[in-house]
C-alpha positions as CSV (number, residue, x, y, z in Angstrom):
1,X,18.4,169.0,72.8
2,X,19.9,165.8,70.8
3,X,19.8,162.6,71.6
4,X,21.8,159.6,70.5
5,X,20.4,157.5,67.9
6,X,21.3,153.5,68.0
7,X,20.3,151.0,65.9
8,X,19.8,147.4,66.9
9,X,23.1,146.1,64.7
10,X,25.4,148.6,66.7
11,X,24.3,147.3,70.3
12,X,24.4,143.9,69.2
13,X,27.9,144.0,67.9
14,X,30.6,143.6,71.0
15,X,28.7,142.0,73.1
16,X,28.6,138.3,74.2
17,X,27.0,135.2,72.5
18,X,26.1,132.5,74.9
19,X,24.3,129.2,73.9
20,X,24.6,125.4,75.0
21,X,27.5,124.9,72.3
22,X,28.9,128.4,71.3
23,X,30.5,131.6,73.5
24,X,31.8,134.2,72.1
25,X,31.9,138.2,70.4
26,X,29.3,138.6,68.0
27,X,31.5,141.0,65.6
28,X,28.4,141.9,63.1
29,X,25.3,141.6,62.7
30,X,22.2,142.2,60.2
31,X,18.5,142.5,60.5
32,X,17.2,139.8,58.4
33,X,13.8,137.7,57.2
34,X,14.9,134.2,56.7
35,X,13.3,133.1,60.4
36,X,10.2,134.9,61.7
37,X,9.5,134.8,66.0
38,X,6.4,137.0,67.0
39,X,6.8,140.3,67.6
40,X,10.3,140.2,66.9
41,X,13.0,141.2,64.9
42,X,15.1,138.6,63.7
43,X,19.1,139.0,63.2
44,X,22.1,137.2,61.4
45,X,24.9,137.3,64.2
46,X,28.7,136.2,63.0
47,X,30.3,135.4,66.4
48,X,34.2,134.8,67.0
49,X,34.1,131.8,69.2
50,X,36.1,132.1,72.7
51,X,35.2,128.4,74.0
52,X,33.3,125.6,71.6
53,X,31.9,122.6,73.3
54,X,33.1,121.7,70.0
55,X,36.7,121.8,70.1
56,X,36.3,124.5,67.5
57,X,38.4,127.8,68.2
58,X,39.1,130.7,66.0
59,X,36.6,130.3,63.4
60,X,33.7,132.9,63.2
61,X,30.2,131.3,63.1
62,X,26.5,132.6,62.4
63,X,23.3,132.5,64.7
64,X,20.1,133.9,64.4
65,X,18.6,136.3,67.6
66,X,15.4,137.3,68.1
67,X,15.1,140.9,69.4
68,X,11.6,141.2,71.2
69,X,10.3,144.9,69.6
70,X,7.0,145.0,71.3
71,X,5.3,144.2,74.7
């Protein structure tokens, strides 16, 4: 029997980014170590905004996730 393998970067990338000033596609992403949340993982999101409180459109911006990895 096989199973599909995923990795955290590949389910991130597609989906939606929602915050107070930002929605959008996040297009990559990248496990990184520049911000530390407990018993998380933390990841470097690029996300192609679709509405900016902002008044920003069409340019890709970065946001760090936390991906809980334990109970």
């Amino acid at each position: 029997m096989s199973a599909n393998v995923y990795s955290v970067e590949s389910l991130l990338v597609g989906k939606t980014y929602y915050s107070n000033t930002l929605q959008g596609e996040i297009i990559d992403a990248e496990k990184t170590s520049a911000v530390w949340y407990a018993d998380c993982e933390t990841y470097r999101v690029q996300v192609r905004p679709t509405y900016s409180k902002r008044g920003v459109y069409n340019k890709d911006t970065y946001r760090y996730l936390a991906v809980k990895v334990s109970d």
